[in-house]
C-alpha positions as CSV (number, residue, x, y, z in Angstrom):
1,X,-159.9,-8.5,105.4
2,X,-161.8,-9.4,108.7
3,X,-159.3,-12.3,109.4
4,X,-156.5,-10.3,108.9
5,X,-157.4,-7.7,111.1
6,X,-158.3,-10.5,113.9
7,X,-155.0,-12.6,113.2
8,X,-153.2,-9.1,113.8
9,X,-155.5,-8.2,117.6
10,X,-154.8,-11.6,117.9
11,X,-150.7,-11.9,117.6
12,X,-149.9,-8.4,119.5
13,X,-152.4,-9.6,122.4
14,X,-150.2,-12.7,122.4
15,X,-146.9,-10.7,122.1
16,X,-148.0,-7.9,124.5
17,X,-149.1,-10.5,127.3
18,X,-146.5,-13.1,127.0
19,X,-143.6,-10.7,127.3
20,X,-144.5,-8.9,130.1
21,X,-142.1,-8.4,132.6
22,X,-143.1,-9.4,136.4
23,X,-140.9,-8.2,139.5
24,X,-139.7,-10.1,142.7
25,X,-139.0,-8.6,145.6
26,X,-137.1,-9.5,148.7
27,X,-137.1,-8.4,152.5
28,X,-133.6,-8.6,153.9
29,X,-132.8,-9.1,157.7
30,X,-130.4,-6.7,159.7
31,X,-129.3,-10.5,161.6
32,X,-125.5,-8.8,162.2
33,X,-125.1,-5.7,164.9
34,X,-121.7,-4.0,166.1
35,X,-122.3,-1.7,168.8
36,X,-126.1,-2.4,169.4
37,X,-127.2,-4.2,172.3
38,X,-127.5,-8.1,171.5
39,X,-131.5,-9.1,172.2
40,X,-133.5,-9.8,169.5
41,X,-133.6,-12.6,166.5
42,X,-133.2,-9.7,164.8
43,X,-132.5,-6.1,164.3
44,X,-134.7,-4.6,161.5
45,X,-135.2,-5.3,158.0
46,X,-135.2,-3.2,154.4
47,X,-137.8,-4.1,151.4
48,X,-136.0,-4.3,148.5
49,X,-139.3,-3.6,145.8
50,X,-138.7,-3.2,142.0
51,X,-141.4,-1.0,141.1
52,X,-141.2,-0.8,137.9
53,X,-138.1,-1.1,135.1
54,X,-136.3,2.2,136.3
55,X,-137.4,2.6,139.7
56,X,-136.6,0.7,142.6
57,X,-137.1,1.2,146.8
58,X,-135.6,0.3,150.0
59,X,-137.9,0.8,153.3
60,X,-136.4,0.1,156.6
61,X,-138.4,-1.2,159.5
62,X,-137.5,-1.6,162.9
63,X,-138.1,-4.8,165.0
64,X,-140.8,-4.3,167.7
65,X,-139.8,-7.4,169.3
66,X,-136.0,-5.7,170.2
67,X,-135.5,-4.9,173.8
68,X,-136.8,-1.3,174.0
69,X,-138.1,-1.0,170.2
70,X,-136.3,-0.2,167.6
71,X,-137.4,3.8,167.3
72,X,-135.8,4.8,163.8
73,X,-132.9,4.6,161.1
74,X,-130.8,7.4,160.2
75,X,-128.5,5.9,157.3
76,X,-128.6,3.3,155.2
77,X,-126.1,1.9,152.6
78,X,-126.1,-0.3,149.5
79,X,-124.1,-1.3,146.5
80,X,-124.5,-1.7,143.1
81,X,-123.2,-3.8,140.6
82,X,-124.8,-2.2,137.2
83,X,-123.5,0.2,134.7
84,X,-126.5,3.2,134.7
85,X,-126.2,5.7,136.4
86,X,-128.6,6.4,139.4
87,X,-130.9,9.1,141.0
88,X,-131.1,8.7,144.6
89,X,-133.7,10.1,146.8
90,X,-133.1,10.3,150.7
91,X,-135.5,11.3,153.3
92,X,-134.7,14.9,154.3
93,X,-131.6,15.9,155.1
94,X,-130.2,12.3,154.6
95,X,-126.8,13.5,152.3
96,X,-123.8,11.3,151.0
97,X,-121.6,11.3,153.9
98,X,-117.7,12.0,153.7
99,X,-117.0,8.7,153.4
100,X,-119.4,5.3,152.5
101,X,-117.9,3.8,155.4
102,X,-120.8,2.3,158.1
103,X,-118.3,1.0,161.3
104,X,-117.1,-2.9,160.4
105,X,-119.0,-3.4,157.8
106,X,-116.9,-2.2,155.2
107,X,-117.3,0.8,152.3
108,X,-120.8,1.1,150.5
109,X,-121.3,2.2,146.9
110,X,-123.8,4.6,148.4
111,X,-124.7,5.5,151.5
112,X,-127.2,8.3,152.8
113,X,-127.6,9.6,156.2
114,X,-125.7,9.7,159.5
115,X,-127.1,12.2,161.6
116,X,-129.4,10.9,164.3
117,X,-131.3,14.2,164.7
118,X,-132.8,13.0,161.0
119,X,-133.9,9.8,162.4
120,X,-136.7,8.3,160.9
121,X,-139.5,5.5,161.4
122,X,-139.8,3.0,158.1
123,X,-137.7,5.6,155.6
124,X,-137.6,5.2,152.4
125,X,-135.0,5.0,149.8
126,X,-136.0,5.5,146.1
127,X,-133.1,4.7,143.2
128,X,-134.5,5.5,139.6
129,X,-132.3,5.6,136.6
130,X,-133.1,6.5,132.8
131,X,-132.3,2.9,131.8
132,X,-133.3,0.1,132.6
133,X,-132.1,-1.2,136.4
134,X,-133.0,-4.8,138.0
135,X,-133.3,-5.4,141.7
136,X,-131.0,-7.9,140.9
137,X,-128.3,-5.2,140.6
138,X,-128.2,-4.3,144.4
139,X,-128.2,-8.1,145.5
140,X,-125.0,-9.5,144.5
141,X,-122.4,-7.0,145.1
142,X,-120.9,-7.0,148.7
143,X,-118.6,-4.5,150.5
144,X,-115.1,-5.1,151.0
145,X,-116.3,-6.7,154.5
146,X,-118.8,-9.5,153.4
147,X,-122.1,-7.5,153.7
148,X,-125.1,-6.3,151.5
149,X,-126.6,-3.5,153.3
150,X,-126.0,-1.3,156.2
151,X,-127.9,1.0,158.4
152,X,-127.5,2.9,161.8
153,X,-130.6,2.9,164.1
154,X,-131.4,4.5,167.2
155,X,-134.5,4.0,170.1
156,X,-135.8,7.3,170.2
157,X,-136.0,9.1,167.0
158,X,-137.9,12.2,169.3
159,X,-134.8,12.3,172.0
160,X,-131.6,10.9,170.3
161,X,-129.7,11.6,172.8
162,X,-131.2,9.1,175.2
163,X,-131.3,5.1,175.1
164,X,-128.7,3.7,172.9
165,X,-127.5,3.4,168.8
166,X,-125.6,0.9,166.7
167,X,-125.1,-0.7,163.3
168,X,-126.4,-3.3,161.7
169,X,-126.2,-5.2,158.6
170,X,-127.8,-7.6,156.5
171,X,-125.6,-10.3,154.0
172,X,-126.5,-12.5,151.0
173,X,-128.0,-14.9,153.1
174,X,-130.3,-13.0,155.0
175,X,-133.2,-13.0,152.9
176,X,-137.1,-13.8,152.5
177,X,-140.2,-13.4,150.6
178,X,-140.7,-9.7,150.4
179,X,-143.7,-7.7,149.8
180,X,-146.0,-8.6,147.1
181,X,-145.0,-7.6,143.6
182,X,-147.3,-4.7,141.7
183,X,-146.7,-5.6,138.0
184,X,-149.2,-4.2,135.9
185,X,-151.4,-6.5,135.6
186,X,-149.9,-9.7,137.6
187,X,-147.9,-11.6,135.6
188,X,-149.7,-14.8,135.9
189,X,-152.6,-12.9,135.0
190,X,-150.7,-11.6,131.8
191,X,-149.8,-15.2,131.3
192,X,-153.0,-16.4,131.5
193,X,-154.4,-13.5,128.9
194,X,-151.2,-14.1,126.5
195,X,-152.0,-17.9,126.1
196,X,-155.4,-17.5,125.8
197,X,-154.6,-14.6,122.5
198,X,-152.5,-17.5,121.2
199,X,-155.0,-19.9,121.4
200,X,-157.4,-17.2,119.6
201,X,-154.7,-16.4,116.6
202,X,-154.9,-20.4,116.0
203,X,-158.2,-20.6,116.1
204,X,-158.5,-17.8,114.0
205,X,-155.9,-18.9,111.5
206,X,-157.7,-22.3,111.0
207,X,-161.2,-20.6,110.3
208,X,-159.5,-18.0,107.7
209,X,-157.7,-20.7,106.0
210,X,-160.5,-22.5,105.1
């Protein structure tokens, strides 16, 4: 009866562990402006963090390193290529617009924002959905114009009426590491764990069949 009971710990440990799901993230790079001044490597940058199965974010940060500083975004605009359907919530007072449309960079599947009195430092996005949606999803669908995401800054979220505003937008190619993963716990720790309950159901096995 003992060995049963252990062989069972033993196989959902295994089971449990080894099939855990881990997340990757990616930071994407606004590299592409129309109507901002030219000046900097680059223009900004959105996290694109799966947080869990139904829940992911997008946090836009400005580049201190752009003549003038970066002060704020006031829209932002994805796509989708999935089936669920999604819950989208905006920083305040960030609404659909009347049309997805941000400048040259084509039509979004969803875009919030568009009024630079709402101007914000690193805003964030959060999509959640009753099933099951992958980060994967928002990556490889691209407006009718070549492009991933798209956002509209401004240099002085506190005076938007001064210094200057544009668009910018990242593509499939503008991509790095993003911010690290929070899987509950790491994956390779969950790897580690699973292969170690296998190697206890064997063990266990062996002994009980004797």
């Amino acid at each position: 009866m003992m060995c049963r009971r252990v062989l069972g710990v033993a196989g959902i440990l295994a089971l449990t562990f080894c099939a855990a799901p881990a997340f990757a993230n990616q930071t994407y790079f606004f590299n592409t402006q129309n109507g901002a001044v030219p000046g900097a490597s680059f223009y900004g940058t959105v996290d694109v963090v799966q947080v869990d199965a139904h829940t992911i974010t997008f946090t836009l940060h400005d580049n201190p390193a752009y003549p003038g500083g970066l002060s704020g975004f006031d829209a932002f605009g994805f796509n989708y290529s999935g089936s669920a359907s999604l819950t989208i919530t905006a920083p305040p007072n960030w609404n659909p617009p009347n049309n997805n449309q941000l400048d040259g960079f084509g039509v979004f599947d969803f875009v919030r924002g568009g009024n630079p009195q709402d101007a914000l430092q690193d805003p964030v996005l959060t999509v959640t959905s009753a099933s099951v949606i992958a980060e994967a999803d928002f990556e490889n669908k691209l407006t009718n114009q070549g492009w991933l995401f798209g956002a509209h800054f401004l240099t002085n979220v506190n005076n938007p009426s001064s210094g200057f505003t544009g668009f910018v937008a990242a593509g499939p190619g503008d991509f790095g590491p993003g911010p690290n993963p929070v899987p509950a716990p790491p994956s390779a720790l969950m790897a580690v764990f699973g292969m170690g309950a296998l190697g206890l159901y064997g063990l266990r096995r062996r002994i009980c069949s004797r």
